[in-house]
Structures are given as C-alpha cells and as structure tokens.
C-alpha positions, 0 to 999 in steps of 0.5 A: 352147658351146651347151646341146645341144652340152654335152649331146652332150659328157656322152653325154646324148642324152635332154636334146639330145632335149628341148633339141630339141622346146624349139627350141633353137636349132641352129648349124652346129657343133650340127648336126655334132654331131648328126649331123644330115645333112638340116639341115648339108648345107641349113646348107652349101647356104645358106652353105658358108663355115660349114664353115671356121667355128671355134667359140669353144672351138676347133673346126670343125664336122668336128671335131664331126661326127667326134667325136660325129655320125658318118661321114655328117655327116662326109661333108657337111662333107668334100664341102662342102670342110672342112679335114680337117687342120685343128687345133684353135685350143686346147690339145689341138691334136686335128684331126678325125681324131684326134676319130674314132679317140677314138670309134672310128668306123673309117669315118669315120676311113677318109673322113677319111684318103681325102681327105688326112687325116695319119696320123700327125698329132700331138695335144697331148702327142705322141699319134698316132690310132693310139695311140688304137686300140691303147690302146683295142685296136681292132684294125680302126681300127688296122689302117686306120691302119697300111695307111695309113701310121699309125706309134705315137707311141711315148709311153706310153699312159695306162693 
C-alpha cells in the first residue's frame, strides 16, 4: 500500500498533503481515496479498465472512494461502471457499500444503493451496513437503508 493511502487510512491528512507536494506518485486507488474527482475521472478516461482494478491488500478504487473520498469520487467510478457489489478479495469481505456507512456518508451510500447496491449485503462476521448506522445512531443513514430495503443483521453490535 502506498504512503499516501496509509496515510489517508491513519486520518493524517497533513502527511498526504506533503506526500503530495513531494510528488508521490498517485494510483487509481490513491486518487479514490483522495477524492480527487479531476485526477480519477482523467485516470479512467485514459483507461476505464482501472475501475475493475484490485489493490493488493483487496479492494477497488469504489472501495476507497467510499470509505475515505467522498460521494463525488464515488460518482466517477459508478459512472465509469465500477462494480457496486464488488466484495472485498480479503477477510473482511466489506463491498463499497459497507466502506460508506462506516464513515457515514449518507449520500454516497444513496449513490451506491441507486445503482444496485444490496442493502443488506453481509460483511465478515454477518454485519449489515445498517447495523452500522444504528450501532453509530445515525438516524439518516439508517433510515436511507431501511426505505431500501435494509433489515439489521440481527448479531449484537460491538459496544
């Protein structure tokens, strides 16, 4: 995994800034996570087999635009035919919608189910994204999944 994308994962922003003005080199997968909308959707015009891409520790770029870029990265990459249901290639199993609702970015997970997402896709463990919003009480993700569908797992959260 690359620098920046570690750096994303830690919420240090401040060291991706500086990764950045270094010129670290930026990927498909660093793009998603950035958020970087100009960059992913130039990377994807040039080679829109990128968004079937996997990165070597399991995901795809939608999985990385839906955890830590944003609903407009995630926008590009659906648009650009990224696999919406597409489960990770490592022991969480997590599909992009599932990265959503663990940052609780009720509009991307709204683009996610608009283009097929399953509600009630399960994760490792049996978890559900709307366990997710309740275990974290937000009340406008959960209600998105519900009036889509979205059932609770029924496995007892964490605490």
């Amino acid at each position: 995994m690359s620098d920046l994308r570690q750096a994303l994962y830690r919420g240090d922003r401040v060291t991706a800034d500086a990764l950045l003005a270094e010129g670290a080199p930026v990927n498909i997968f660093d793009a998603a996570a950035l958020g970087d909308v100009a960059f992913l959707a130039s990377l994807l015009a040039t080679d829109p087999s990128l968004g079937h891409e996997w990165s070597a520790d399991g995901f795809t770029a939608l999985h990385f635009a839906a955890f830590l870029g944003g609903a407009a990265a995630v926008r590009v990459l659906i648009e650009a035919g990224s696999d919406v249901n597409a489960v990770a290639r490592n022991d969480m199993r997590v599909q992009p919608l599932h990265s959503a609702a663990a940052l609780g970015d009720v509009s991307a997970c709204e683009l996610l189910l608009d283009a097929g997402a399953d509600p009630n896709a399960a994760q490792q463990g049996g978890y559900v994204p709307l366990d997710e919003a309740v275990m974290r009480k937000n009340d406008a993700l959960a209600t998105l999944l519900r009036s889509r569908g979205a059932n609770v797992s029924g496995n007892p959260l964490p605490q």
